[in-house]
C-alpha positions in Angstrom: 0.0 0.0 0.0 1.1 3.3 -0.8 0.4 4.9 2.5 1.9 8.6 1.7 -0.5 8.4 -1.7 -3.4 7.3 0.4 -3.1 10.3 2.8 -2.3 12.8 -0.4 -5.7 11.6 -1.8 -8.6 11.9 1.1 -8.2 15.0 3.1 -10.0 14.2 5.7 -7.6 11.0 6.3 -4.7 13.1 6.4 -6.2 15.6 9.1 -7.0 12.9 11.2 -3.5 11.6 11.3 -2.0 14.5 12.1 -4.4 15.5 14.6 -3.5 12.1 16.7 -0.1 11.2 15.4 1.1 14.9 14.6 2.5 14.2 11.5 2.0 16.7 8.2 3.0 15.0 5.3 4.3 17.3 2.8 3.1 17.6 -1.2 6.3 16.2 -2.0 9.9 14.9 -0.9 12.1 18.3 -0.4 15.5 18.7 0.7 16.2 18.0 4.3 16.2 21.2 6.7 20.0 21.7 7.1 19.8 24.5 9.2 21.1 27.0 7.0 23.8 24.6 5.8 25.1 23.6 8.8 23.7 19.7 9.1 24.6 16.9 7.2 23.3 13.8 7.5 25.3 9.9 7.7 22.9 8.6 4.9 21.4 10.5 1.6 17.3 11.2 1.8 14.8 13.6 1.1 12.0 15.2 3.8 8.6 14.2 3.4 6.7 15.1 6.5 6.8 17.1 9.5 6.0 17.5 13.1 4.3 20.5 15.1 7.7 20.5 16.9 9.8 21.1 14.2 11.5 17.5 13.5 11.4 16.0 9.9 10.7 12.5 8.5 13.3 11.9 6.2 13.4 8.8 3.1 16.5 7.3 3.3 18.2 6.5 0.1 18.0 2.7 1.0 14.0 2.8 2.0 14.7 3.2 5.5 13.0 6.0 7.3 14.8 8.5 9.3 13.9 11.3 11.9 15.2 14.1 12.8 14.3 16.4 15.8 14.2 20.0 16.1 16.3 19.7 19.3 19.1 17.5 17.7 18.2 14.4 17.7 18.3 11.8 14.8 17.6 8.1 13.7 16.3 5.4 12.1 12.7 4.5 12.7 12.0 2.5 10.1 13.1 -0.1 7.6 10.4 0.9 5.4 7.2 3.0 5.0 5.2 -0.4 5.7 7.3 -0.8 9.1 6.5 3.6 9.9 3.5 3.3 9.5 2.5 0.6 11.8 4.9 2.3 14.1 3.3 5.3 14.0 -0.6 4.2 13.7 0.2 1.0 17.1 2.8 3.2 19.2 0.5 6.3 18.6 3.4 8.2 19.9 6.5 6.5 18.8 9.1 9.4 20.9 7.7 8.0 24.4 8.7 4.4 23.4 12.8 5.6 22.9 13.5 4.2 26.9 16.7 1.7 25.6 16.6 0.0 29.4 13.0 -1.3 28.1 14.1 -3.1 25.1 16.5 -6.2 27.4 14.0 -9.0 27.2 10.2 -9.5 25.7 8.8 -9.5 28.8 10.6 -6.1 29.9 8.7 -4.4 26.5 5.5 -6.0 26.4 4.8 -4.8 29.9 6.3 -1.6 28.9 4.2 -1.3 25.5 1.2 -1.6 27.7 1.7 1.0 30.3 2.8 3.5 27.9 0.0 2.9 25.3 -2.9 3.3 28.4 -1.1 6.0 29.1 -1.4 7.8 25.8 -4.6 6.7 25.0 -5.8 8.5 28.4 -5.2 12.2 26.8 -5.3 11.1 22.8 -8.3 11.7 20.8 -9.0 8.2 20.0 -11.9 7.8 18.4 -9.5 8.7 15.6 -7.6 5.7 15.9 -9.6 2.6 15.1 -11.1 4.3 11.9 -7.3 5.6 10.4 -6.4 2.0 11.4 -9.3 0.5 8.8 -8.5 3.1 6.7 -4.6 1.5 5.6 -6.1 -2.4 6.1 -4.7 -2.7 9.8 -6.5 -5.2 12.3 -6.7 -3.7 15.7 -5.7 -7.3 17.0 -1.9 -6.2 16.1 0.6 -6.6 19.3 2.7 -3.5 19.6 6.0 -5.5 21.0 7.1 -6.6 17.7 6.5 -3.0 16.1 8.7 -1.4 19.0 11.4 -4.0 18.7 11.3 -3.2 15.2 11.9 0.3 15.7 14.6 -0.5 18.4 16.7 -3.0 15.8 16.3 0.0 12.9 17.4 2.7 15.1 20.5 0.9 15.9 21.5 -0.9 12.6 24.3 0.3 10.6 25.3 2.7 9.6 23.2 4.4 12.2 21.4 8.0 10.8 22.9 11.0 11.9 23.0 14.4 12.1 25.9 16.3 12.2 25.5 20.0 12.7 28.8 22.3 11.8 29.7 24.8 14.4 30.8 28.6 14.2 34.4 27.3 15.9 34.4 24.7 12.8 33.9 21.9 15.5 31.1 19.2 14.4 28.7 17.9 17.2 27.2 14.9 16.2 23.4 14.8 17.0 22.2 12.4 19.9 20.6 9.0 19.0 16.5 9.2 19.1 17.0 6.2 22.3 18.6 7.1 25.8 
């Protein structure tokens, strides 16, 4: 399925997701924000949507899916637009699953994917979510572990996505990893 197509052709679709997952797709790939020239990035890609908060979804020149955050942080989150989206529409808010101590055993994430999805769907608008779901062919029945795990391995395969932003000293400061 052609996911970014299927939100560039129903409105209404596309407002939804951003209203729950805050994500803007944009009417086509652009550059990458490099800050005024001053960011380059580990792996080529083009921007194709955006946040409220400034970060960028970037497609990576091998399919992957890269991030990057308006305060500095980059990664991987995907190994392909199939693998963001399910991400994006099961996590509902990928950036509060990025705990690294959660990812040690199944057990460890599964509880963890849990708790942090009541969480978020205790202040989310969600009766958004079941009808975007239908709307790209995803049963609700989907467990989030695998998805997160997913995520986890992409963010830390190699060669990991980076930014690295040029200083006024001509010092480079490589951008933090989207995990802590």
């Amino acid at each position: 399925m052609d996911y970014l197509d299927k939100l560039r052709n129903d409105a209404k679709l596309a407002e939804d997701f951003d209203t729950l997952f805050d994500f803007h797709l944009l009417d086509a790939l652009e550059e990458r924000d490099t800050a005024e020239g001053r960011c380059t990035f580990s792996v080529p890609g083009m921007a194709f949507a955006v946040d409220g908060a400034g970060g960028e979804y970037h497609l990576l020149e091998d399919g992957s899916i890269g991030y990057w955050s308006s305060e500095g942080a980059a990664g991987r989150l995907a190994e392909s637009m199939d693998d963001l989206f399910h991400l994006i529409i099961f996590s509902i808010c990928w950036h509060d699953y990025c705990d690294s101590r959660k990812y040690s055993d199944v057990v460890t994430l599964d509880t963890y994917a849990q708790n942090k999805q009541l969480d978020i769907m205790s202040y989310s608008p969600m009766e958004l979510w079941e009808p975007i779901a239908n709307a790209f062919n995803m049963s609700m029945e989907i467990k989030l572990t695998p998805i997160l795990q997913k995520f986890y391995d992409a963010a830390h395969r190699e060669p990991v996505y980076t930014c690295y932003f040029h200083e006024d000293d001509g010092s480079v400061t490589e951008s933090e990893n989207l995990f802590f």
